[in-house]
N, C-alpha and C positions, 0 to 999 in steps of 0.2 A: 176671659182671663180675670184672676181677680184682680183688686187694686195691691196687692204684698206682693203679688209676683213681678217681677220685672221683666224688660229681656234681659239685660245683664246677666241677675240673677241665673235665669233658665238657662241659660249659656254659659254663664262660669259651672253650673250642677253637671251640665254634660261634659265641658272641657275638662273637669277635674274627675271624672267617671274614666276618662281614657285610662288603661293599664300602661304603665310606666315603669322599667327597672327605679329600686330606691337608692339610698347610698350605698346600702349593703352588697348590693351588686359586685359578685367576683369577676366578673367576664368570662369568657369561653373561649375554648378551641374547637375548628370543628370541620371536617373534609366538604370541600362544596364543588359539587357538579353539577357544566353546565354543560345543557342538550339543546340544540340547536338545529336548523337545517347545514349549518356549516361543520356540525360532525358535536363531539362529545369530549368534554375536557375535565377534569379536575386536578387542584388543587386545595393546599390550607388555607385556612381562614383563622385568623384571632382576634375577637374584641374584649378591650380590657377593661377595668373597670373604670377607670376613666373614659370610658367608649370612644376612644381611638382604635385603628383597627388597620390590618395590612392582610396583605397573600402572599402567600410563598409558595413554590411547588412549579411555577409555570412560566413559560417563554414567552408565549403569546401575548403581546400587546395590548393589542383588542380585546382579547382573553378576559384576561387580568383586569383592565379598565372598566369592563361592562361586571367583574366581580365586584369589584372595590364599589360602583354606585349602588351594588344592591346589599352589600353594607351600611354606605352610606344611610339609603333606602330607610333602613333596620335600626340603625343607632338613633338616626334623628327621631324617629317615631317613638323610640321607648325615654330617650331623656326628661326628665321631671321638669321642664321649665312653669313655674307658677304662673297665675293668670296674668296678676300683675306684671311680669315680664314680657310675656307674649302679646297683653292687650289693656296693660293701661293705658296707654292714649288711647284707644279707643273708646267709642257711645255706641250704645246698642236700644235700636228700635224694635218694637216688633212687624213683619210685615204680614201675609198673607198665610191661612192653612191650607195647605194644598189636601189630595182627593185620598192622600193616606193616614191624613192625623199629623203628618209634619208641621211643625210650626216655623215658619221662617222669621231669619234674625237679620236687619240689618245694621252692616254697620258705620261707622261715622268717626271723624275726627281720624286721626294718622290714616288710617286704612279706609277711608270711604268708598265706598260703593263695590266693598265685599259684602259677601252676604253667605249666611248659612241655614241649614235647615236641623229641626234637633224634635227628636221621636222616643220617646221611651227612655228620657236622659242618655240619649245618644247623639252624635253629632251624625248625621246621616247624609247631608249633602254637603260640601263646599266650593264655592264660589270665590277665587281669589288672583287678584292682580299677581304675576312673577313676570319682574323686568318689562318688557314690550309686548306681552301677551297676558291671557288669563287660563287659568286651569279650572276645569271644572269636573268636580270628584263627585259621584254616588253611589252611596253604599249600598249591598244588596244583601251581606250575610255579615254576622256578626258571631262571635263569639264572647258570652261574659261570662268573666271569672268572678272570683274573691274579692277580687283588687281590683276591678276595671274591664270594660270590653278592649275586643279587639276587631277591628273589621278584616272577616274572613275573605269575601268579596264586593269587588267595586272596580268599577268601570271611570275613566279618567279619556278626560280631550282635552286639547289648548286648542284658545281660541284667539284670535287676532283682536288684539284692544281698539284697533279702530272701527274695525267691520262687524266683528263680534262673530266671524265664519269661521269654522273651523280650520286650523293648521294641518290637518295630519288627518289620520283615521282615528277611531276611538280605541286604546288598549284597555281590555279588559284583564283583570289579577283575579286570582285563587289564590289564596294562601292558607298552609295548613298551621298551625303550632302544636307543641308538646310542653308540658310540664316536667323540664328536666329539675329537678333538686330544686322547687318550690318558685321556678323562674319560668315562665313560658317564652318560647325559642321558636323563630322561623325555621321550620324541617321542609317545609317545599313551596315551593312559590309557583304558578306555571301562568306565564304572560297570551295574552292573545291579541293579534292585530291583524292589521289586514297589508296587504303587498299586494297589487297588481290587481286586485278585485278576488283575493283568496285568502284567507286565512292564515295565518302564519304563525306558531305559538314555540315558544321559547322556555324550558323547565332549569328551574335551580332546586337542585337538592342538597340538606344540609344535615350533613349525617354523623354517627361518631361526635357526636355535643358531652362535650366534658368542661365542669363549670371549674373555675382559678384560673 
């Protein structure tokens, strides 16, 4: 590394690389179906330009709730928050380069003993405290635009904060986008995990995207 570069630095280039809707952002409307082993559902979906967002169209409960988080999912990912927001209190060390050119970031102050990895001014691995556990994300495909990458796939576990052993099985994501009217839009998503020692994969498709 040289002496000008930091990790900060190296970390804010990647965190500000991510693609983001801007303020111009009109929102969208857009039919989203979900395919499951429990059968096949859709309804509407709207997120606005404020990225608030709701479903109409359906009765299901469960339905509905598992649609709204992969909204959720969507909005939080594309919101603009500066670095400063998301990570002033924080100090950034560097740690180790792992065996693909990764460079790992650790971090310090508010958020200690998160930690990240970042490749090609991309953020490629994360490492991060949520509530009584920890989540650990790695990316395997990416998509860069104009504006910023996106991670196409990535593979996600939580892990027990005390034991550091995994919670659950590991879910795997695919997701596809499109460049609808200069904004690029989640059009399919397909989740994979495991149940009973099988695989189990879950598809959201997000079709008919009309942006206002």
């Amino acid at each position: 590394m040289t002496q000008t570069l930091t990790a900060e630095n190296l970390f804010r280039s990647a965190y500000e690389n991510r693609y983001t809707w801007d303020s111009d952002f009109p929102g969208y409307t857009c039919d989203i179906t979900l395919k499951s082993k429990e059968g096949t559902f859709t309804a509407q979906a709207k997120i606005g330009a404020d990225l608030k967002f709701e479903i109409s169209g359906i009765e299901n409960e469960t339905v509905k709730k598992a649609m709204e988080q992969q909204l959720w999912e969507i909005t939080i990912h594309r919101v603009n928050h500066s670095f400063e927001k998301s990570h002033g209190d924080n100090t950034f060390t560097f740690g180790e380069k792992d065996e693909n050119g990764a460079v790992e970031i650790l971090v310090g102050g508010a958020s200690e003993g998160n930690r990240y990895k970042v490749k090609d001014n991309n953020v490629c691995f994360v490492y991060r405290r949520m509530g009584k556990g920890i989540v650990a994300i790695n990316t395997f495909g990416l998509l860069n635009t104009d504006h910023g990458y996106l991670s196409t796939g990535y593979d996600s576990v939580y892990l027990d904060a005390e034991t550091l052993q995994p919670r659950g099985a590991k879910t795997i994501f695919n997701d596809t986008f499109e460049n609808v009217d200069g904004y690029y839009v989640l059009t399919n998503r397909t989740i994979t995990t495991e149940e009973n020692g099988e695989p189990v994969t879950t598809e959201y498709q997000f079709s008919n995207v009309v942006l206002g």
